[in-house]
Every structure is written in C-alpha cells, then in structure tokens.
C-alpha positions as CSV (number, residue, x, y, z in Angstrom):
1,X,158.0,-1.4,-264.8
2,X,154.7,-2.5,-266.4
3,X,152.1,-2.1,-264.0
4,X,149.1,-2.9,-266.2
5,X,151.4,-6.5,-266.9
6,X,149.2,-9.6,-266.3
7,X,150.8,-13.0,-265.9
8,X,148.9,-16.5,-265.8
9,X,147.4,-17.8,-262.6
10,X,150.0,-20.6,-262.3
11,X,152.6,-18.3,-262.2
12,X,151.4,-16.5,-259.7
13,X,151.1,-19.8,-257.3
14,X,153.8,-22.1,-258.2
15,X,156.1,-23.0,-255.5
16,X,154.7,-20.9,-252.7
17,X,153.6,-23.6,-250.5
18,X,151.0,-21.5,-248.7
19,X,148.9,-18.4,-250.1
20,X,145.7,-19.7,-248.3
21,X,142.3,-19.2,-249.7
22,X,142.1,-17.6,-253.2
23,X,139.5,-15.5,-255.2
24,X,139.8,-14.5,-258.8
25,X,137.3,-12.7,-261.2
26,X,137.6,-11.8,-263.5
27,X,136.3,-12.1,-268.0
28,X,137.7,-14.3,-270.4
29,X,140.1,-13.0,-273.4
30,X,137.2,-13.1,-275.9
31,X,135.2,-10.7,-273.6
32,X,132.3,-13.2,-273.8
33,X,132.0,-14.9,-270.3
34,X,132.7,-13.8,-266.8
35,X,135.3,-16.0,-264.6
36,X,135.3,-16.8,-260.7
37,X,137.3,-19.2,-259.0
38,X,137.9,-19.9,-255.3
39,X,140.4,-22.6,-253.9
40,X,141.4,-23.2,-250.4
41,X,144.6,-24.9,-248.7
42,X,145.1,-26.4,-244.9
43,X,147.7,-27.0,-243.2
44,X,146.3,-28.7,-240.3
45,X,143.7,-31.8,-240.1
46,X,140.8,-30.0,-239.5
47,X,141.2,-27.2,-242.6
48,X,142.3,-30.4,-244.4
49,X,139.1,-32.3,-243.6
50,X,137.1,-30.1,-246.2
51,X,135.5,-30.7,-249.9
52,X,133.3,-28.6,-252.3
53,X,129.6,-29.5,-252.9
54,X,127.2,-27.8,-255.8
55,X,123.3,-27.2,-254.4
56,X,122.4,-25.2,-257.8
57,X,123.5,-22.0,-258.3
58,X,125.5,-22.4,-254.6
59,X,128.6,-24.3,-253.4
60,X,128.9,-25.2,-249.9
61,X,131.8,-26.6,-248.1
62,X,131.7,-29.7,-246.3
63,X,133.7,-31.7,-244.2
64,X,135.1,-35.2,-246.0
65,X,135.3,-37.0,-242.5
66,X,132.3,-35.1,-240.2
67,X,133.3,-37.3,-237.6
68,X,136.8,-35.5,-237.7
69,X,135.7,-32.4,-237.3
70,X,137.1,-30.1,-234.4
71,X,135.4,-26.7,-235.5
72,X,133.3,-26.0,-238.0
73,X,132.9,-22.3,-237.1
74,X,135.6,-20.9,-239.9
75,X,135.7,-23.7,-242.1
76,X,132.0,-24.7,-242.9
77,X,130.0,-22.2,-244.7
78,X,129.3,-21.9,-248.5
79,X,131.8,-19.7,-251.0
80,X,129.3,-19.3,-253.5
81,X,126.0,-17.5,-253.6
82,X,123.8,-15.7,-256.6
83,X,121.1,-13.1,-255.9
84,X,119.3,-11.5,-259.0
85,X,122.1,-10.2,-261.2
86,X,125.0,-10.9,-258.7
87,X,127.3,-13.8,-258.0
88,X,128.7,-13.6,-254.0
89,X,132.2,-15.3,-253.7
90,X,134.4,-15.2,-250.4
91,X,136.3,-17.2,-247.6
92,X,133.9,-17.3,-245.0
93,X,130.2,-16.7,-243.7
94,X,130.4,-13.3,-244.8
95,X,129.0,-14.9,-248.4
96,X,125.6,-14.7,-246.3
97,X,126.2,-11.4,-244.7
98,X,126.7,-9.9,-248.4
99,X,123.7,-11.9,-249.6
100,X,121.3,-10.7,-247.0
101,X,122.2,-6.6,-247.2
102,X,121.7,-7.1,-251.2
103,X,118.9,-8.7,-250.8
104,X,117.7,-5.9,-247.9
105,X,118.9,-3.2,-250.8
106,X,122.3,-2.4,-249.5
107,X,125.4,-2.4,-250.2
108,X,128.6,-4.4,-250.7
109,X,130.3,-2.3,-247.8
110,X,127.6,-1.6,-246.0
111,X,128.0,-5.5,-245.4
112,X,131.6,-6.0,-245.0
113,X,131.6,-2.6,-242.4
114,X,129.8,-5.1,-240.3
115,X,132.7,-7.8,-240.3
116,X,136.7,-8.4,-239.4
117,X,139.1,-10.7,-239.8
118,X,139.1,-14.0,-238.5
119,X,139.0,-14.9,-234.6
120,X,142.4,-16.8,-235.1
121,X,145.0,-15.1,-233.9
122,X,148.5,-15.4,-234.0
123,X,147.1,-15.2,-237.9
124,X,144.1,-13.5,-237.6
125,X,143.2,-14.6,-241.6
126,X,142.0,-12.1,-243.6
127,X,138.4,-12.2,-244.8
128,X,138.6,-12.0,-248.5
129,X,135.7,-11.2,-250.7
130,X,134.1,-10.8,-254.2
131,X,130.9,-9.9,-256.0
132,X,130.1,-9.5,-259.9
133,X,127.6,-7.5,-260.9
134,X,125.9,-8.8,-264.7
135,X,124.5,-5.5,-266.4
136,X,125.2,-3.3,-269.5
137,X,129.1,-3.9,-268.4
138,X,129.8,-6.2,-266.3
139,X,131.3,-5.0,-263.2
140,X,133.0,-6.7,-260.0
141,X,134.3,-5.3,-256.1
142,X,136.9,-7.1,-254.1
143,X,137.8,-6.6,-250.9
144,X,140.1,-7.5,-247.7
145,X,139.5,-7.2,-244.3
146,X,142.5,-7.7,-242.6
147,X,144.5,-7.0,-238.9
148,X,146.0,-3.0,-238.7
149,X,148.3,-5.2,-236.2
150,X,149.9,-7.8,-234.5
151,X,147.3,-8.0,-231.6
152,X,144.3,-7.9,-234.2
153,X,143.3,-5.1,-231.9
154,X,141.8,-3.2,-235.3
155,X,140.1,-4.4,-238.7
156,X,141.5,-2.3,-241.7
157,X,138.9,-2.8,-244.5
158,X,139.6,-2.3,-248.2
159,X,137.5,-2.6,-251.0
160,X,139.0,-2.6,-255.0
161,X,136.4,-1.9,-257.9
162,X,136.6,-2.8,-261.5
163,X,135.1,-2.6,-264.5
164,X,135.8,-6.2,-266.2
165,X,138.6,-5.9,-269.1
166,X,139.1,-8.8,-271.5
167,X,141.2,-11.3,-270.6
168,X,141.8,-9.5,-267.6
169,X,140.9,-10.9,-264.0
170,X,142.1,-10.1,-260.4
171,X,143.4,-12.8,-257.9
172,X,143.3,-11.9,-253.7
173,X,144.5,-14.8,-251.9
174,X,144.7,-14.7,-247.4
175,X,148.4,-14.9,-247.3
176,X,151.2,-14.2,-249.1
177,X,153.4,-17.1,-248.0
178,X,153.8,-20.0,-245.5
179,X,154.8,-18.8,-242.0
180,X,154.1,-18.6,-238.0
181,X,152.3,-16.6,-238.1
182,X,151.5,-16.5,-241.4
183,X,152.0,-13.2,-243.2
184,X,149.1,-11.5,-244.7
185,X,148.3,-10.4,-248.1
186,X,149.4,-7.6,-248.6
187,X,148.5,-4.7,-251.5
188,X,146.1,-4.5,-254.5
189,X,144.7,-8.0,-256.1
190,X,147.2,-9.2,-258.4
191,X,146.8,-9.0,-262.2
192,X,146.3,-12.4,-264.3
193,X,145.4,-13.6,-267.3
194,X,141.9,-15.3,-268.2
195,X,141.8,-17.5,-271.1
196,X,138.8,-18.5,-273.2
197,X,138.8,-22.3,-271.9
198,X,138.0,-22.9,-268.3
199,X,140.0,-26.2,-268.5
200,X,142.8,-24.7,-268.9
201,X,142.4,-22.0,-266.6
202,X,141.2,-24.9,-263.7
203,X,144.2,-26.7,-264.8
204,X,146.4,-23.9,-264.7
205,X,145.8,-23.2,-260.6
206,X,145.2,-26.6,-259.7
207,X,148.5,-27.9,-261.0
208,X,150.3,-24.5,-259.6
209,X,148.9,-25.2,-255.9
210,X,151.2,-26.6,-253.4
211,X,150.6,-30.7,-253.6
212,X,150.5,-31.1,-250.0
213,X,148.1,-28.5,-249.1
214,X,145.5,-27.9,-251.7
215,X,142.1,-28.8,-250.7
216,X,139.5,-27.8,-253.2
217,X,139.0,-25.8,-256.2
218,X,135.4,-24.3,-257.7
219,X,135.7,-22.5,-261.3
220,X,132.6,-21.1,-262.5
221,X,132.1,-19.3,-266.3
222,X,129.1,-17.4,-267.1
223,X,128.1,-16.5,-270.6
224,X,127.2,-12.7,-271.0
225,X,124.9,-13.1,-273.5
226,X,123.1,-16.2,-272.5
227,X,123.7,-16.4,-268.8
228,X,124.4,-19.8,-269.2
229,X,127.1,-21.2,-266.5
230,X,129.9,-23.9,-267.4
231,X,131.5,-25.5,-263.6
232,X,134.4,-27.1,-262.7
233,X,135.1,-28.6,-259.2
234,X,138.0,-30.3,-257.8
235,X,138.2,-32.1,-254.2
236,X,141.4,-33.6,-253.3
237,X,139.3,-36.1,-251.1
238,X,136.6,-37.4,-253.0
C-alpha cells in the first residue's frame, strides 16, 4: 500500500452521487501557483436554488430564484475570503468567523474552537474548512468539525496542516456518500493530483460530479511569484 499515492480529482468523485460540499488546496505540478477549489451539490430545492458570484477577491453564494428560498441560514454565505497574505475557503459562515480572529490576530483554531457542525440533524453536515498562508513556503490548514454521534450531542474538531508539495493538493468533502442520513466524511483529506492548467483541473471535477446534483464550482490559481489570480466559475443555473 502507497500511502503517499495521489490520484486525480475525478477519480476521486466519479460515480458517487453525493459527497456534498468539497474543498481542495493545494500547488500545481510546476510548484509555481497555489490551487483552491470549492463546489457544492443539493439534493433538495432549496440547496439546489444556489449559484456562485465574484465581488473581487470574494465569492458569495446566492440564491438563483430568491423568491424560492425557504432558508438561507446554511446555504447563503460567501466561500471565499482573502485577508493580507491569506485566502479563507469553507462551507459555511465560518469563512467570516476565520476572517475576523485573523484579522483580531488569532488563530485558525482559535476560530473554529468557537463553531460545530451544522444545526441539521439527522445529518448534522460537517463544517469543512481551509486557509493558505502565502510566505517564504506556502503553507495551508484544513479542518473538519464534525458530530462524535448520532444525536450530534458533541462537536469533534480536527485540523490537518501542510506544507504545499508540487503537484500535490488535499480534497475534504462533507460526506462520503449519498444516504439517510448521510454518512460523514470520514479520515484525513484525500490525496490528488494538481496539474499546471486550471482548465483541466475545473474540467476534471466538474465533469466527475454527479449530473443531477452539482450546483456550483469556484477554482481559483494564484501565482507565487506575482500574486496574480487566474478564476474559474461554474453555475449550473445561470
């Protein structure tokens, strides 16, 4: 068994119809850009009524049909946030929780100590979460917070650090499959492979996602040197 084995995105995704809400960092094979990407599935109307929108250096998430909306509370916040040398990506509102302790000089955890899962049980969805850190190396955390049990009665909270490889990222995604309830992620972030062209590595998860419940993808690469970002964004309702 290989455990330092990395395998392409799609590969990862293809034909599980549900692994939720997905984060991946990671930097690109020629070690000269750093990689995020976040996507998100639904299964009902409401998840389903979502689509991605760039304000700068931000995405938010909006809802296609606001007139459709049931609740906005765990479905309408914004992914994607920078502050100085650090790019915030997650599932939820904790992008602004993280924001506001960096920008009060603490830390990562410190932030996510002060969050759980989501309020929605039978599934109680994980809260998953990123940050990059651009430097002398660039450097990246992910973490989970997800139920200890069936009740959601405790939040266990666990945080993965890394110093970025080449052509080496790391993918975290809310479930592992379809179900009722559906079963959490489980284990470290999964190894994959982060090629030099963000088309292909857009094209790679979007084409692997389950047609009837992908939603929205965000890809963003960041040149080291230059600090220069290259986006793409796909809404299935447009």
């Amino acid at each position: 068994m290989n455990v330092y084995q990395t395998e392409n995105i799609g590969s990862r995704i293809k034909g599980n119809p549900y692994v939720g809400r997905g984060i991946v960092v990671g930097k690109t094979s020629d070690g000269k850009k750093a990689a995020v990407a976040y996507f998100i599935m639904g299964r009902s109307d409401n998840s389903r009524n979502r689509i991605f929108v760039e304000n700068g250096d931000e995405v938010i998430i909006h809802p296609y049909d606001a007139s459709k909306v049931e609740d906005p509370s765990l479905i309408i916040y914004s992914p994607i946030r920078k502050i100085d040398n650090k790019l915030i990506a997650t599932n939820g509102d904790q992008t602004d929780t993280i924001y506001d302790f960096v920008n009060d000089g603490k830390s990562f955890e410190d932030a996510l100590e002060t969050r759980e899962f989501e309020p929605d049980g039978p599934n109680w969805t994980p809260r998953i979460s990123a940050m990059l850190t651009f430097g002398e190396k660039l450097t990246y955390k992910m973490s989970i917070l997800k139920s200890a049990d069936e009740q959601g009665s405790e939040c266990s909270r666990f945080t993965f650090s890394y110093t970025a490889l080449s052509g080496v990222g790391h993918f975290i995604h809310t479930y592992v499959t379809d179900g009722n309830p559906i079963p959490t992620f489980m284990g470290e972030p999964e190894r994959v492979n982060i090629p030099n062209d963000i088309d292909e590595f857009t094209n790679d998860i979007w084409d692997n996602l389950d047609t009837n419940n992908k939603i929205a993808l965000y890809v963003r690469y960041v040149d080291l040197e230059t600090g220069e970002n290259t986006n793409r964004m796909i809404n299935k309702f447009s």
